[in-house]
C-alpha atoms as one frame of an Amber mdcrd trajectory, in Angstrom:
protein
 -18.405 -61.450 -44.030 -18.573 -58.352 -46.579 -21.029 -55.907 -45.750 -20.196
 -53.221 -48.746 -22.724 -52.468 -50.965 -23.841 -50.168 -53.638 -25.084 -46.335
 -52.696 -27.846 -47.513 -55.043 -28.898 -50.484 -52.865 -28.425 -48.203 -49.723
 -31.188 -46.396 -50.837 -34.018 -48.411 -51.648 -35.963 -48.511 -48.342 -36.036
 -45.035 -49.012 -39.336 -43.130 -50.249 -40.795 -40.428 -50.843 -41.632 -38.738
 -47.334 -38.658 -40.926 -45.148 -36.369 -39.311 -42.299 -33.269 -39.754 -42.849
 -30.177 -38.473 -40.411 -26.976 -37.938 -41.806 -23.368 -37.320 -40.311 -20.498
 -35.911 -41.186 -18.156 -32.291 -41.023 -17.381 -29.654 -43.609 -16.421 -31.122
 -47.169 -15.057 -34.645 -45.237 -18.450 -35.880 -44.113 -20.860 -34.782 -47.443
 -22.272 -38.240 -48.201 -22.537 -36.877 -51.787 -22.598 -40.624 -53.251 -25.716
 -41.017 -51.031 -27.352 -37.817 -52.435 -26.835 -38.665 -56.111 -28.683 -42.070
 -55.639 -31.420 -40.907 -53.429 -32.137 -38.075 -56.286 -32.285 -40.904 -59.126
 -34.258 -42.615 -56.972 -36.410 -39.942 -56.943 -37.390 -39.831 -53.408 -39.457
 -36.577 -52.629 -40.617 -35.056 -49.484 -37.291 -35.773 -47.416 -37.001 -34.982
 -44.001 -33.075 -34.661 -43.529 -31.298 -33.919 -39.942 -27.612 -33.350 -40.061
 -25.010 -31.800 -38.148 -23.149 -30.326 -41.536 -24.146 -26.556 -42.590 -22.694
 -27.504 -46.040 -20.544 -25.636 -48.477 -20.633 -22.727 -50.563 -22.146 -22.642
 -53.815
């Protein structure tokens, strides 16, 4: 059974206004794939809980 998809087809439940909770540690864990396709998706209004403080710049 293959369960890989897309970061594009991850996504599409995803509106404007959705919860999302997201994982990860330092630079390892920054589902940056995620973020691109959730910003051409051009969901608005996020509410984002995660356990990463992010990076500088």
């Amino acid at each position: 059974m293959d369960k890989t998809c897309t970061a594009e087809s991850a996504v599409t439940a995803s509106s404007d206004g959705a919860s999302l909770a997201v994982g990860g540690f330092g630079l390892c864990g920054v589902p940056a794939t995620l973020i691109t396709a959730l910003r051409r998706r051009g969901a608005r209004d996020l509410k984002v809980v995660s356990n990463n403080c992010g990076v500088d710049d």
